[in-house]
N, C-alpha and C positions, 0 to 999 in steps of 0.2 A: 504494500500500500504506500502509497507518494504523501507527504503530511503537505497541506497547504491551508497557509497562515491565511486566515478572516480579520486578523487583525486590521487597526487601522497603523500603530506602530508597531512593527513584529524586530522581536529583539537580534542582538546583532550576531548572537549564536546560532541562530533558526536556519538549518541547511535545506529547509523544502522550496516550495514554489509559493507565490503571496496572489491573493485575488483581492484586491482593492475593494472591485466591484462591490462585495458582501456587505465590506464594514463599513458602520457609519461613520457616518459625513464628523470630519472634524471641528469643527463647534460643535457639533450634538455633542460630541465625544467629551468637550472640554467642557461646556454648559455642565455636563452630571459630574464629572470630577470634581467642578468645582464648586459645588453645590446649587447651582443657580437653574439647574432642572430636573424633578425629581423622578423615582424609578418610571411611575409613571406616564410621564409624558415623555422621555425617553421612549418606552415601548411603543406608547403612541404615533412617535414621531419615524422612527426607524421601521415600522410596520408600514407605515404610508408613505416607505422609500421601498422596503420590500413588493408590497403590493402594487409601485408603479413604473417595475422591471421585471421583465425575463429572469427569476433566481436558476429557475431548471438548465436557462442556456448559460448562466456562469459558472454554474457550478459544473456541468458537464465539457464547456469551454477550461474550465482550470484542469480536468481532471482528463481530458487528454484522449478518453476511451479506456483509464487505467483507471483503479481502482484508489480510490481516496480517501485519506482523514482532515475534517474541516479543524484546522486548530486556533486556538486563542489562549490567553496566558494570563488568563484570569483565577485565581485559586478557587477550589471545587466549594462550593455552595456560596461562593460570590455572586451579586446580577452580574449578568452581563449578555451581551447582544447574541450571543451563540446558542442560549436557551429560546430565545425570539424567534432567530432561523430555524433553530431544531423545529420547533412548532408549523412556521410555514410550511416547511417542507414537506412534515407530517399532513397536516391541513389542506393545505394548497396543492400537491403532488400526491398523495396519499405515498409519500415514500419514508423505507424504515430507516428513522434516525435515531442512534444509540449513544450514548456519553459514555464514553472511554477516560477512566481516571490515570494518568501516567506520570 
């Protein structure tokens, strides 16, 4: 499996491939960090950038015809935008999306 960073800053150790496309927009990003947007209008707002793309053609565009892990580098039961996607994709695609702790 090829790991590809959803991140919007993927750290500088990170040997996979990076799909921009996924992750949210940087002010959204920096708005919840810095407290000035809460979880949820975060979800709100990254749902109505999910919902106004093709997710199925970026995530099949990153992953090449190979088989894939979506990563972000959030620690496990943190929010974060990867549980949003998980959901569209389940939702939206009806495709099986699994959280891998590593």
């Amino acid at each position: 499996m090829i790991p590809v960073s959803i991140a919007r800053w993927t750290p500088s150790w990170f040997k996979g491939e990076c799909c921009l496309e996924l992750s949210p927009q940087a002010t959204l990003l920096s708005d919840y960090k810095s407290g000035i947007v809460s979880e949820a209008e975060f979800e709100e707002r990254y749902t109505k950038t999910l919902n106004s793309m093709d997710v199925l053609a970026a995530v099949e565009k990153a992953a090449g015809g190979r088989d894939i892990i979506l990563c972000c580098f959030e620690k496990p039961g943190t929010f974060c935008h990867r549980h949003i996607l998980s959901r569209h994709l389940r939702e939206r695609y009806n495709l099986d999306v699994r959280e891998l702790w590593l």
